[in-house]
Backbone bond lengths (Angstrom), bond angles and torsions (degrees), N, CA, C in turn:
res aa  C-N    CA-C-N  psi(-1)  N-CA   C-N-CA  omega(-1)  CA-C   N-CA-C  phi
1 X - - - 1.464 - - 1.528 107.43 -
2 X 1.262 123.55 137.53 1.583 141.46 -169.61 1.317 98.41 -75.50
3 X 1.470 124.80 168.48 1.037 142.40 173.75 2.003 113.75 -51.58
4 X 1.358 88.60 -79.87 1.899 101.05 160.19 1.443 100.34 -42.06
5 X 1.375 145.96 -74.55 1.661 122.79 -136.16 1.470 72.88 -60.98
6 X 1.416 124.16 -84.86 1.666 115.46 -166.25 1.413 121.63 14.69
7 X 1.669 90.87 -77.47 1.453 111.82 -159.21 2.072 91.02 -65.11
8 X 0.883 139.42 -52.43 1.266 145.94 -160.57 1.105 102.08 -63.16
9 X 1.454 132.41 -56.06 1.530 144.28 -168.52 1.594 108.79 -61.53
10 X 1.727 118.83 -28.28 1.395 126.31 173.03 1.459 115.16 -82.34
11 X 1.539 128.15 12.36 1.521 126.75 175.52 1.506 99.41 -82.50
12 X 1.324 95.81 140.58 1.570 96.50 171.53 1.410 104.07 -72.57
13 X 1.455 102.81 153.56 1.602 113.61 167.22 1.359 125.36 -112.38
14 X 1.839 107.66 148.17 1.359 99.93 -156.56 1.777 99.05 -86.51
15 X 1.029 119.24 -18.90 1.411 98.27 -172.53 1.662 121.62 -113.41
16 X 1.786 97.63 9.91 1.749 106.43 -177.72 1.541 110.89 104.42
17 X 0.973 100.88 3.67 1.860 120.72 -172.29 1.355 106.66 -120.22
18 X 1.154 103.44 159.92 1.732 117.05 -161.79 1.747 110.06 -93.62
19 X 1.880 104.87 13.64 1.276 121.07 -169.69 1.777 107.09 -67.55
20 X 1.252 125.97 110.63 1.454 107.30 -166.38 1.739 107.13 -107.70
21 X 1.757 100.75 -3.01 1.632 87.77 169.81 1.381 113.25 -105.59
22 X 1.507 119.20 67.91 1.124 144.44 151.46 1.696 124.16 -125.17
23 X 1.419 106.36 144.54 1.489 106.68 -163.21 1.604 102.16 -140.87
24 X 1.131 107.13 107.27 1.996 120.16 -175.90 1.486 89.28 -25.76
25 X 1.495 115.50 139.99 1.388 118.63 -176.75 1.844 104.86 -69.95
26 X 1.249 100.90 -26.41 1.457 110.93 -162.99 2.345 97.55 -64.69
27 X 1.232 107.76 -32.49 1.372 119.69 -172.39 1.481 97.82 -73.79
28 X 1.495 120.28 -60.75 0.723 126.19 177.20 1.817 138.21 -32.50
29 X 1.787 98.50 -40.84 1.322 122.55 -178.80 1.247 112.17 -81.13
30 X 1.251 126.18 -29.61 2.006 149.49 -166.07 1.511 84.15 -96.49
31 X 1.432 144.78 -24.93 1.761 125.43 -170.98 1.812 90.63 -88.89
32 X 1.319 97.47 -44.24 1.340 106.01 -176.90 1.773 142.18 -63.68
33 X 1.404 82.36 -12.65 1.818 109.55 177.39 1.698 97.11 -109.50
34 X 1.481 106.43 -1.94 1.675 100.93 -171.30 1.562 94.67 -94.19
35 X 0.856 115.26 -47.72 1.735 141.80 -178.06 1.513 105.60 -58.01
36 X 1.341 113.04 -40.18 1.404 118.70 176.12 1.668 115.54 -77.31
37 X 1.593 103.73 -26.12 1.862 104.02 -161.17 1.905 84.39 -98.34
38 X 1.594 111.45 -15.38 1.701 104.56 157.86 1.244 128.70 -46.77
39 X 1.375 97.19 -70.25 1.686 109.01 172.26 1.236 130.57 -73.23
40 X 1.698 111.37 22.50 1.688 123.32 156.31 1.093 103.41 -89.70
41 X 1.927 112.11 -54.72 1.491 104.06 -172.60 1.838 139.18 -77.52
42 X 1.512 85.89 -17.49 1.713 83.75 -176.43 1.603 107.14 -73.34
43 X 1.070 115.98 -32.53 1.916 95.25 -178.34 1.494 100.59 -88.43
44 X 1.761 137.32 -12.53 1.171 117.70 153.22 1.226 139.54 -33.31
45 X 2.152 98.41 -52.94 1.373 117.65 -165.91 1.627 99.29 -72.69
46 X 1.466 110.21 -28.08 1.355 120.70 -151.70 1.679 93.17 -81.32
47 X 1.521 127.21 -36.29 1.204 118.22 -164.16 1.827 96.66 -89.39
48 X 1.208 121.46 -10.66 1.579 122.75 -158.01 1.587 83.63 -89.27
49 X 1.400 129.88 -55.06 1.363 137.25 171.90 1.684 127.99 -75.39
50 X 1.519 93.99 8.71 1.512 83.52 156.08 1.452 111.84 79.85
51 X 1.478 136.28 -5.85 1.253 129.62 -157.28 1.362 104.57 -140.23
52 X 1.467 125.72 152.28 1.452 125.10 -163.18 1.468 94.78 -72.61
53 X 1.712 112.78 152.45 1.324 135.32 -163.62 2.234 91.43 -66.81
54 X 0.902 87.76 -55.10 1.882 88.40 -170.14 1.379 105.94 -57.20
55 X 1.194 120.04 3.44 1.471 116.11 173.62 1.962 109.44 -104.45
56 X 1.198 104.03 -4.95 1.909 98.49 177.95 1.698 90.32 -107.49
57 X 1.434 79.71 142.89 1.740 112.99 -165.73 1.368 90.40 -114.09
58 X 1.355 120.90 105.99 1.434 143.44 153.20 1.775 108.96 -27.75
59 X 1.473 135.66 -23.42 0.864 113.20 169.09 1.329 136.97 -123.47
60 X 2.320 102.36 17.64 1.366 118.30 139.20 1.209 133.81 -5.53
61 X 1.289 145.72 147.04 1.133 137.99 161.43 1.959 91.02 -92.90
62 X 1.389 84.77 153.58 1.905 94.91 -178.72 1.543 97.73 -70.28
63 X 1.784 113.16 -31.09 2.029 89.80 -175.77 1.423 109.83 -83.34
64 X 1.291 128.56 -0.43 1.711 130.48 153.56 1.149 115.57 -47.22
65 X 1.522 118.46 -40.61 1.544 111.65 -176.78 1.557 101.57 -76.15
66 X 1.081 109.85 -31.97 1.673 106.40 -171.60 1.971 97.11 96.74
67 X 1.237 92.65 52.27 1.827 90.15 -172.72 2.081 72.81 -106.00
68 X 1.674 88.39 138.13 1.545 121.74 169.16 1.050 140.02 -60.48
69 X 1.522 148.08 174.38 1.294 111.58 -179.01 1.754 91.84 -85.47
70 X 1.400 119.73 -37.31 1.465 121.18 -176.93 1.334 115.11 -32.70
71 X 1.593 95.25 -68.09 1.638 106.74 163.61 1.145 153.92 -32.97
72 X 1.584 97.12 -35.77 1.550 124.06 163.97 1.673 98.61 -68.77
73 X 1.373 115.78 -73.32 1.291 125.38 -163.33 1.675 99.94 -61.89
74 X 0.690 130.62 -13.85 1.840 135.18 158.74 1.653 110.68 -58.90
75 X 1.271 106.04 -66.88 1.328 135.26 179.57 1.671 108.24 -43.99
76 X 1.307 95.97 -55.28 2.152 105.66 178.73 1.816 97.51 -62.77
77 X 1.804 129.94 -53.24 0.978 126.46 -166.87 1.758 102.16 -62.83
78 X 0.652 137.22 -0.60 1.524 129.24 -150.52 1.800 94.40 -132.61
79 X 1.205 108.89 -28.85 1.288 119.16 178.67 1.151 110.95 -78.37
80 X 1.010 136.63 -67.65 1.838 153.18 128.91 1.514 101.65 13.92
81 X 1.524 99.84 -72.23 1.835 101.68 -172.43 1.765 108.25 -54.22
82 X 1.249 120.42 -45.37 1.032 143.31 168.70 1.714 105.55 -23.23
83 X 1.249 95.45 -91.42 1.184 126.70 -166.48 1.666 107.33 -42.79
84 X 1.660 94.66 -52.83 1.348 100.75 -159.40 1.684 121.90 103.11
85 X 1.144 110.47 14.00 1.386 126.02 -169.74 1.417 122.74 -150.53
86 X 1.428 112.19 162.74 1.410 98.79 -171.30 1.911 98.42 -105.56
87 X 1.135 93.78 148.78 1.671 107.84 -176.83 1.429 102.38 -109.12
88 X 1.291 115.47 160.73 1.741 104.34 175.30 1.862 86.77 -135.83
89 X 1.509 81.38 130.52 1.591 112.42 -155.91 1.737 99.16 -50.18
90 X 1.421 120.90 -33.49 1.485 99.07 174.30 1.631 135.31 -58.92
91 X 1.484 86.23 -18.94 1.781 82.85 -179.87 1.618 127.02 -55.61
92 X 1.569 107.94 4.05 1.366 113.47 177.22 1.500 110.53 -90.43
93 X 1.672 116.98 -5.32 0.945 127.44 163.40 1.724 125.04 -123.96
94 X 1.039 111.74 18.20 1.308 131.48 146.44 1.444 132.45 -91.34
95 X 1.407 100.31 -34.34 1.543 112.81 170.45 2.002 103.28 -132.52
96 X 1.050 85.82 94.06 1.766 100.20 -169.22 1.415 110.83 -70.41
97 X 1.508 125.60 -26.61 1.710 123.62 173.23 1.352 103.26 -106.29
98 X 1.547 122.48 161.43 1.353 156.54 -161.47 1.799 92.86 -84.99
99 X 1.110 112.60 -46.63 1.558 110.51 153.11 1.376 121.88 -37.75
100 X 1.551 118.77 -96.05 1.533 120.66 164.46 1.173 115.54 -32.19
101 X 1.690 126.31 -50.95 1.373 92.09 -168.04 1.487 132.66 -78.59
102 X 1.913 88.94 -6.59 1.622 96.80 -170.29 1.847 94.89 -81.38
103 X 0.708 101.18 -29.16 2.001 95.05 175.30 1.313 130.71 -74.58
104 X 1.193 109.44 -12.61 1.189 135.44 158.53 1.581 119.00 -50.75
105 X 1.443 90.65 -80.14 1.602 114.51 -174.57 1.593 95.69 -65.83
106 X 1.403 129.87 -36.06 1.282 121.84 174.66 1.142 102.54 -35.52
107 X 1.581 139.75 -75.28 1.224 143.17 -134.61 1.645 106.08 -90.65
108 X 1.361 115.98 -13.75 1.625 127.88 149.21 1.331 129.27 -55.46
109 X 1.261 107.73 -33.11 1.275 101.36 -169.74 1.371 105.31 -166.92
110 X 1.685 102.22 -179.70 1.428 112.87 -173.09 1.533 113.54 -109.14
111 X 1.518 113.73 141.04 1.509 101.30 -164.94 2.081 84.22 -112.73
């Protein structure tokens, strides 16, 4: 057995079957609200910092950019409105990249 079947044959399956191009709808919806709360923040971070959006790397830490605490706490209020929810402003330091935090909040909530 090849490297891949390996790796492929160890996905869990959603229905008890060895079917691996299936993905629990519930995973599916949390990649998809993650992907979505992405493409709020990178031209946010990107317009708050001044620098074209294709240049922030989703798995930066936010104090790499040199983002503030203001900035941060700007960033949570605006995120919040967004969202529709309340965020509690440390999670920008609990989950320090635009990655983490968007997967995070994925599994919080609904975008």
């Amino acid at each position: 057995m090849d490297l891949q079947s390996s790796q492929v044959s160890q996905i869990p399956s959603v229905f008890g079957s060895n079917n691996t191009n299936l993905q629990e709808p519930a995973t599916a919806e949390i990649q998809a609200t993650a992907a979505k709360i992405q493409a709020w923040l990178i031209p946010y971070i990107a317009e708050v910092l001044e620098m074209e959006a294709d240049k922030v790397n989703v798995t930066m830490p936010f104090e790499s950019y040199g983002l503030d605490s203001s900035e941060a706490i700007g960033l949570t209020g605006d995120l919040e409105e967004w969202l529709g929810a309340e965020i509690d402003p440390n999670l920008l330091y609990n989950y320090p990249t635009i990655e983490a935090l968007a997967n995070h909040l994925a599994s919080e909530v609904q975008v």
